[in-house]
N, C-alpha and C positions, 0 to 999 in steps of 0.2 A: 562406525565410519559411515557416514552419508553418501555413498557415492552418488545419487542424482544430484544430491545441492554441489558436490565439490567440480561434477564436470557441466554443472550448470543444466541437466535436464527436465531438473524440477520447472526453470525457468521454459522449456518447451512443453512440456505440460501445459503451464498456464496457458499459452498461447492459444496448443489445442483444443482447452477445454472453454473458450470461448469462443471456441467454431463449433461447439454443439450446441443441442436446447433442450434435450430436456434435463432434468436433476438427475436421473439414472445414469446416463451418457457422462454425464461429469464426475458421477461417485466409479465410476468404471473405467475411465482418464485418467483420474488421482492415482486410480490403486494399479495400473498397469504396471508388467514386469515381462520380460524377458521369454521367449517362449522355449524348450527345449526340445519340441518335438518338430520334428522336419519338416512331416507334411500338414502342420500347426497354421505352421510359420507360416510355410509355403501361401497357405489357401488365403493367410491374412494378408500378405501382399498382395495377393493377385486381387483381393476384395478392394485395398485401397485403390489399387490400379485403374480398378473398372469403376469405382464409386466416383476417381477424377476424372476417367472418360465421360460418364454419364453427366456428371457438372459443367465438363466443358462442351456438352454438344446439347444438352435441353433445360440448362441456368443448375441454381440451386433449390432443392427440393424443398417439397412445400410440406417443413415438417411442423411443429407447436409441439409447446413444453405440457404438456399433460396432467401436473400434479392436481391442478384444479379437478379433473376427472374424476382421479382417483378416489376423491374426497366424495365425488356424488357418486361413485356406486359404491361407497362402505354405507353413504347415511340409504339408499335404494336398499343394501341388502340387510340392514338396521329397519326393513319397514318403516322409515319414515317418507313425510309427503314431502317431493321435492318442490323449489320454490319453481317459481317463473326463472328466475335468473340461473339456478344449478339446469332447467332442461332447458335454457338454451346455450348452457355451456356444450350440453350433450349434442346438441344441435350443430353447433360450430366444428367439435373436433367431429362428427363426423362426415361432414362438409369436407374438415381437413383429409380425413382417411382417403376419399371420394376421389381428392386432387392427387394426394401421393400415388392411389392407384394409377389413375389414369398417364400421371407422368412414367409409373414403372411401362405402362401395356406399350408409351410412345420409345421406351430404348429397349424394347424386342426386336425393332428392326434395325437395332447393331448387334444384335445375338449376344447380347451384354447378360451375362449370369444374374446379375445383380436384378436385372428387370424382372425375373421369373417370380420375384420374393412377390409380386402381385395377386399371384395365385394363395397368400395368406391372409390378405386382407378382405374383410367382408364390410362395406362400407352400410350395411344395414337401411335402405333405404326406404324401408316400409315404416319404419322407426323416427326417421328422421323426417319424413314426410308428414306423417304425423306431429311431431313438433311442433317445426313449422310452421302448420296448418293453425295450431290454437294456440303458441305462444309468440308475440310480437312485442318487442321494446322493452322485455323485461316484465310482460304483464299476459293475462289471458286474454284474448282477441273476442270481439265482439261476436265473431261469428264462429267461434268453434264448437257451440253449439247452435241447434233452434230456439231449444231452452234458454239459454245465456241472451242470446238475442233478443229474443221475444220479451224476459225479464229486464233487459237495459233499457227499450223502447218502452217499455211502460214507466220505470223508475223519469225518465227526460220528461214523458209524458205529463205525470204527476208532477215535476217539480215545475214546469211552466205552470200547472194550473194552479199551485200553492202561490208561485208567484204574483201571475194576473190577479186572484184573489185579492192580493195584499196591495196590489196597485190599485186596485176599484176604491178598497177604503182608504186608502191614501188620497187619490183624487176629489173623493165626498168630501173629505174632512180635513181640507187644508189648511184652515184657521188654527187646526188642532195640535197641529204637528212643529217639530223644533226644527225640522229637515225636508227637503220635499224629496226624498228616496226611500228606500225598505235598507234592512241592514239585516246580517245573520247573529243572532248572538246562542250560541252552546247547541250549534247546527238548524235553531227554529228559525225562519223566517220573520220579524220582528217591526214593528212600526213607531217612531222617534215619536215619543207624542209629550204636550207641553203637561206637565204634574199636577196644572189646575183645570184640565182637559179630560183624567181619567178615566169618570165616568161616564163621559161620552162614548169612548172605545172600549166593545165587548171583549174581552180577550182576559189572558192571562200574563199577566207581568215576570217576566222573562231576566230583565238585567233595569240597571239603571246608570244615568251617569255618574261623573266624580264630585258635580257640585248637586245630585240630586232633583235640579231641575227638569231633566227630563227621566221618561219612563220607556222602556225596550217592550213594547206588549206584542202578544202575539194572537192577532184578531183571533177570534173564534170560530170565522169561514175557512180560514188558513188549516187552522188546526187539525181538521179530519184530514184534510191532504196528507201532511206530515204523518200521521199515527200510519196512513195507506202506503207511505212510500218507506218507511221503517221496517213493513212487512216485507216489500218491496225488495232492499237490500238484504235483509236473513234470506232469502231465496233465491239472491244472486252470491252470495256468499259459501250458500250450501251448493248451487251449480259449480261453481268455479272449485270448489273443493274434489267433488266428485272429479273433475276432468282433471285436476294436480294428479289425484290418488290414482286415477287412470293410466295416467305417463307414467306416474310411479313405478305401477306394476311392467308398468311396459317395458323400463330400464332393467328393471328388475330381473324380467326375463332374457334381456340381452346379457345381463354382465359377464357371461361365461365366454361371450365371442369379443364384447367388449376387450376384456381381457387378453385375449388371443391381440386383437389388433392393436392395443397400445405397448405390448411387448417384442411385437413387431417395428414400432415405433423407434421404440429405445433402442432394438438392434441396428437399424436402418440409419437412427442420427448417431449412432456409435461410428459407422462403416464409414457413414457419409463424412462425419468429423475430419477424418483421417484424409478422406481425399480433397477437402479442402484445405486442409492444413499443406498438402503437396500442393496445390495450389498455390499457395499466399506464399510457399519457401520455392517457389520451381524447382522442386525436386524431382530424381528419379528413381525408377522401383529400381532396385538392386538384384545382382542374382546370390545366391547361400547358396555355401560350399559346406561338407564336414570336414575338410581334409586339412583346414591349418592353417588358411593362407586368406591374407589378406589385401586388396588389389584396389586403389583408389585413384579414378582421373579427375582432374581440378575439382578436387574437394575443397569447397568452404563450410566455414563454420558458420550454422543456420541464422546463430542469432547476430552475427555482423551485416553493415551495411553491401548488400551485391555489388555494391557501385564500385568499393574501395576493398571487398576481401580478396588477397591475392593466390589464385589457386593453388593447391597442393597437389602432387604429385606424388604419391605414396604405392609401396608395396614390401610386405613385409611375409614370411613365413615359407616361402617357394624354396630357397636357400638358407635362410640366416631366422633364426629365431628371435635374435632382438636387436632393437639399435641403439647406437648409444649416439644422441644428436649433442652436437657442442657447439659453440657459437657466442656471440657478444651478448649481452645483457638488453631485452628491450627485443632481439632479434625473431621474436616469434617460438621460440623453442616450447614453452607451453601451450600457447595457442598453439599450435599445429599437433602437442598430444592430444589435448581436449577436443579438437576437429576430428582425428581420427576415432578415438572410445564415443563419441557423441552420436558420429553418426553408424557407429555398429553397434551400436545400444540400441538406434531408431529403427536402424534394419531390423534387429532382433525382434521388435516390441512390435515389427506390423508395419510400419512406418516404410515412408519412402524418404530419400536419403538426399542429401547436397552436394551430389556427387552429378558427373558429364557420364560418368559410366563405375561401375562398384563391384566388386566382386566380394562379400564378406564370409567369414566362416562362423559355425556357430560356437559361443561362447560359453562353459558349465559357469564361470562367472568372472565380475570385472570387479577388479581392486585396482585400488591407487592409493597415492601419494602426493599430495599436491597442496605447495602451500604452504606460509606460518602456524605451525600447530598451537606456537603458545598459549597456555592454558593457567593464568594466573588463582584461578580457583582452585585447582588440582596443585598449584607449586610448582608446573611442568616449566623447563624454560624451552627454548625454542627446539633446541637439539635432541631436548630428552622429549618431548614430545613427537618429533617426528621418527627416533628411532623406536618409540612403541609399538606406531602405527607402520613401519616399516616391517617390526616383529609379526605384528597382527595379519600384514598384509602375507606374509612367506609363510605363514603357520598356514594358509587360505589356498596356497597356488597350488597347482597342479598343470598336467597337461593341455585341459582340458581351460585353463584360465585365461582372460587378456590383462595385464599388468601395465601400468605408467608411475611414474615416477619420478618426480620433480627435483633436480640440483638434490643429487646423492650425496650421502656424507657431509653437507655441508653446516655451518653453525657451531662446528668446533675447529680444534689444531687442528691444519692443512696435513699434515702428514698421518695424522690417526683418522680422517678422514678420509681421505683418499685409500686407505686399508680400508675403513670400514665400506667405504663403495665395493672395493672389488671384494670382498667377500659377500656383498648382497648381490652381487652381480653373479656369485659362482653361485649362491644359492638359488637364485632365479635360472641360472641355465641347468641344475640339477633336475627345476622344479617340471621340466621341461614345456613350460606357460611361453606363451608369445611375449615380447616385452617392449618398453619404449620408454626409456632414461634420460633424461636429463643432464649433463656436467660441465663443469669448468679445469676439472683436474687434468691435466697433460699425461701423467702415468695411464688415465684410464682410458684415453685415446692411444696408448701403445697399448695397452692389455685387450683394446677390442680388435686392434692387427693383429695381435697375435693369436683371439682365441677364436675357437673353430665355433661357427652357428652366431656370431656375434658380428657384427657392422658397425661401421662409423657412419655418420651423417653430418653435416653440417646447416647450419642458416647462413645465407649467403650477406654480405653486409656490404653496402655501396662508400666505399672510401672517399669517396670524393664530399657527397652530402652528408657524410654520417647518419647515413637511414637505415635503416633496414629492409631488405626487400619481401621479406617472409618466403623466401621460397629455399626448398627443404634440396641437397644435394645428398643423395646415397650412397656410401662409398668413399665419400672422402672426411676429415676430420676438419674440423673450424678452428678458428682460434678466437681467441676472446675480444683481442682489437683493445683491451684496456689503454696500454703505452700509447697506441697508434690517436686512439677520441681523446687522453687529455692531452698529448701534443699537438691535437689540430685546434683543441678548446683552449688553448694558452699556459699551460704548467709550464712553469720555468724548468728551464733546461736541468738547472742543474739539481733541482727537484727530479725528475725522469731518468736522470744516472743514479742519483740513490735508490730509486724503485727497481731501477734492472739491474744495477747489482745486487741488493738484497736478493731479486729472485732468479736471477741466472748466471752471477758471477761477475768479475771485475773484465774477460773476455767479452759476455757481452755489452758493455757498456764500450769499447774500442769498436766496435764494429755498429753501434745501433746508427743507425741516419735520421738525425732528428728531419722532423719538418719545416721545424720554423729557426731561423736564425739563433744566437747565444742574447738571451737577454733574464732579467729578471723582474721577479714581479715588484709590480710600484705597492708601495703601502699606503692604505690609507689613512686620513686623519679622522681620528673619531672623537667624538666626546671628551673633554677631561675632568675625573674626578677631585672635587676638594677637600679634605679633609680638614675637619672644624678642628681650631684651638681649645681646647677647653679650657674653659673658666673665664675667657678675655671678654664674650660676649655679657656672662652676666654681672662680672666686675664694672664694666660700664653704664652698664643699666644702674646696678644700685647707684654711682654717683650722680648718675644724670642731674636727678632733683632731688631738692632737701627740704627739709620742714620747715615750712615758715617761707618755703618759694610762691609769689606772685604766678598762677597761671593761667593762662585763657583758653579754654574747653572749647574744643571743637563739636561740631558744627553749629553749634550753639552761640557759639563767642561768648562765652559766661566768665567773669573772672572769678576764680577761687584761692584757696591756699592750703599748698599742699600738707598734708595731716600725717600721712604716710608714705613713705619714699620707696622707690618701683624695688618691687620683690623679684624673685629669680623665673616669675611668667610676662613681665614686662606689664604689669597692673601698679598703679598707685592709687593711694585715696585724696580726694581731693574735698577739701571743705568750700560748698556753694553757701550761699544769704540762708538759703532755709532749709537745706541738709547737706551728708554729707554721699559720696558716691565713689565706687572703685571703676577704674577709666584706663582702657591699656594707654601707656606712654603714647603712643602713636598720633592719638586724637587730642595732644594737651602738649602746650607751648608754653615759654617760660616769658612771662609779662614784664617780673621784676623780682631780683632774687633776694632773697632772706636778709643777706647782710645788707641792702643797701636801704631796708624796712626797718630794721630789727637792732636794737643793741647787742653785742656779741655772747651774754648769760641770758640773755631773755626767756622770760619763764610764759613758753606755749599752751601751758594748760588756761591760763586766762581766755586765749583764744577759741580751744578747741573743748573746753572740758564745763560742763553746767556747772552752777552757783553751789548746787547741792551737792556734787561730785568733790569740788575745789573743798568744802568745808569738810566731808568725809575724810578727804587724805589729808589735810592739817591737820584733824583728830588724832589720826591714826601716827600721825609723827609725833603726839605731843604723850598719847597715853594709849591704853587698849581696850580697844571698842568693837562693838558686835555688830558695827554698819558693813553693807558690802558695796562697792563702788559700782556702780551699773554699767555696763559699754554698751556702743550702740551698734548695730549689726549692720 
């Protein structure tokens, strides 16, 4: 049995875990439960409390999801070299730590508990100063070191003068050249020069182009520049190495406070989650009781719209151990369970609650009943499913339990149900668990007057608009309102006397006061079915046309004669000048018929049958022959 998916808290989960950031925060959302210890409890409300004080008086804290971190101090304590980009990740979250601090030391002067967690963060800034300092844009800064510096100023140096080199012999030898610019080709500095020009340019040939005409050389003054500035880069290469493997160490050496602070992190957007989720729901902290008792002022249910959820006024346990709510169909009776176990599940778990004011107790655990169980994989059908889970649920209760339970006994005979509700109902009050039931049954609204620790409730319902108001009445019993909504939605009268005799006797039908006038219902016209003659359609068809009829082929307008007369799919063959062809009836008209062409024994095969055909079946009438008559398809 699911109880977060069935009273829908799985769905406040989601919510909450999208008012955290980091991954930790959200695998600690998912897996929340119920706490049992008092002063647990206690100190996680008061944490939510002050985590939404501190939101609503200095914003939302300035936290970042962390996992990238993580990842640069396993490859730091793996002694590998971090890149530019892993230490300026290091860079950033400790920037972040920096601000989280600072915003904790600014809600010390609301004496806010939560502010003190300051005192564990170490935003390391000897470390990060250093960063900073030599990595910029994802790369090592020119100046983080002398060396580094001193080695880039001579590399720019050198490649101007590789350059200028190559423009001096460019300008000499203009005639020479296919281009009048230098080009790089496999990083040499390179000169376009025409292929019957070669020997005039000292150099070595580098690339060429696609038709061969020209030559990519790469003068020979050029040259020693390039080999000087090759050394150039292995020296800034082995610099910038050095200062990686430096931070490295450096990280390296922090990760143990690292550590400290990004578990700090996780706890901090765990806390913080919560008091923004109070937040986004206007909730409020609740107080926890152990003693039984359950006390709710206009409680709504989190996930409905505020505009439109109609408060609830609940209390339960002070007196009477369960209620049994009854009411018309539509009337809110399970939403108003699910309101109450929802938000004393959120109390329990730390949460602030949708309540003007809350009084909850704590719960050893909450079971329910809610809902079509049917379970077409298992065979279950509706009834025998919900009494398993009814079974399952009473094997579970105790004193110490909250119980709800949706339309008892219902999905079988009214009469074997209604027994079986009150005997779940004695077993629930044996169990001696808090409870909240659901019904329709009249018997069980006398059995909860009469039994001691048990209440009625009703949902109030507006007669007038056939609405519902959602609001929950204690003490007294509802009625269903069936007779009363389809008398006001049109059932015929005398439709509504067989229903209240059936269920209250031929007495109450003398005394019931319809609503509306004595009329009855108009009936409508629908559709009417034909049912086919059989045989008539296709006796027609075959007479339609005969062989040896004159007809003219649509769309075609072809005149033919027909060969074969329409079969029982409304198809004929129709012989055209230069074959023959199968044509539904539809598409073919009768030109001129048989007999007004034809002598009455006329013999058709002259017509339809070839020379060598005609002479095979004379044979075959006259003696016996091994020819076979061909047809044509």
């Amino acid at each position: 049995m699911n109880i977060e998916k069935q009273i829908e808290f799985d769905k406040i989960k989601a919510l909450w875990s999208d008012l955290a950031v980091t991954d930790q925060a959200k695998e600690r959302i998912a897996q929340a439960a119920i706490f049992f210890s008092e002063s647990d409890l206690k100190k996680q409300l008061r944490d939510t409390t002050e985590a939404r004080f501190l939101i609503e008086k200095l914003g939302t804290p300035p936290l970042q999801n962390i996992s990238e971190i993580k990842e640069v101090m396993q490859s730091a304590q793996k002694a590998e070299c971090l890149t530019p980009y892993q230490l300026e990740r290091v860079e950033i979250c400790l920037a972040c730590i920096k601000r989280l601090k600072s915003y904790l030391e600014r809600g010390k002067m609301f004496e806010n508990s939560l502010a003190y967690y300051d005192e564990n963060l170490d935003p390391l800034s000897e470390l990060r100063q250093e960063i900073s300092s030599k990595i910029r844009n994802g790369e090592v800064d020119d100046f983080a070191t002398k060396e580094l510096q001193q080695i880039r100023r001579q590399i720019i140096r050198c490649e101007e003068q590789m350059k200028q080199k190559a423009e001096q012999i460019l300008r000499a030898n203009k005639e020479c050249m296919a281009d009048n610019y230098c080009t790089f080709r496999n990083g040499r500095i390179c000169l376009p020069v025409k292929k019957d020009y070669k020997w005039k340019i000292s150099g070595s040939v580098i690339d060429k182009s696609s038709t061969g005409s020209t030559l990519f050389i790469e003068p020979s003054g050029a040259a020693k520049y390039y080999e000087e500035l090759q050394l150039l880069k292995i020296g800034e290469e082995n610099e910038i190495y050095h200062i990686l493997y430096t931070l490295s160490a450096f990280v390296l050496e922090s990760v143990p406070v690292l550590e400290e602070n990004l578990a700090m992190i996780e706890k901090l957007d765990f806390i913080f989650s919560k008091g923004r989720l109070s937040l986004e729901m206007e909730a409020e902290e609740p107080k926890i009781n152990t003693e039984r008792r359950i006390m709710m002022r206009s409680a709504r249910h989190p996930l409905m719209d505020k505009k439109i959820a109609v408060p609830l006024q609940f209390e339960l346990g002070k007196e009477q151990r369960g209620i049994v709510i009854t009411g018309p169909n539509t009337g809110g009776k399970t939403v108003a369970m699910k309101t109450v176990m929802l938000n004393c599940i959120m109390a329990q778990c730390g949460l602030h609650v949708t309540c003007k004011e809350a009084d909850v107790c704590m719960n050893g655990s909450y079971l329910c009943d809610i809902g079509d169980g049917q379970n077409l994989s298992e065979n279950l059908s509706t009834f025998s499913a919900h009494i398993t889970n009814v079974l399952s649920v009473l094997q579970e209760a105790n004193k110490d339990s909250f119980v709800i339970m949706d339309e008892l006994g219902s999905g079988t005979d009214p009469a074997e149900g209604m027994g079986i509700a009150v005997a779940i109902l004695e077993e629930l009050k044996k169990s001696g668990a808090l409870f909240l039931v659901t019904t329709h049954y009249p018997e069980i609204k006398e059995y909860a007057d009469k039994t001691e620790d048990i209440i009625n409730a009703r949902m109030t319902f507006d007669k007038e608009t056939l609405r519902p108001t959602y609001q929950m009445v204690i003490g007294e019993a509802g009625d269903s309102c069936a007779f009363y909504i389809a008398d006001r939605l049109g059932m015929p009268n005398e439709m509504l006397r067989t229903a209240v005799r059936a269920a209250y006797g031929e007495d109450a039908v003398k005394s019931y006061v319809f609503q509306k006038p004595e009329h009855k219902a108009d009936k409508k016209h629908t559709a009417r079915i034909y049912k086919e003659k059989s045989g008539k359609k296709n006796t027609e068809l075959g007479t339609k046309y005969k062989i040896g009829d004159s007809v003219m082929v649509y769309p075609e307008k072809k005149i033919g004669i027909v060969c074969v007369p329409v079969n029982e799919k409304g198809v004929l063959r129709v012989q055209l000048p230069d074959k023959k062809i199968w044509i539904n009836h539809k598409r073919v008209k009768l030109h001129v018929s048989a007999t007004e062409l034809y002598p009455e024994d006329y013999d058709f095969s002259i017509v339809f049958d070839t020379v060598e055909n005609r002479k095979k079946r004379h044979d075959m009438q006259r003696k016996y022959t091994d020819a076979v008559i061909e047809t044509e398809q």
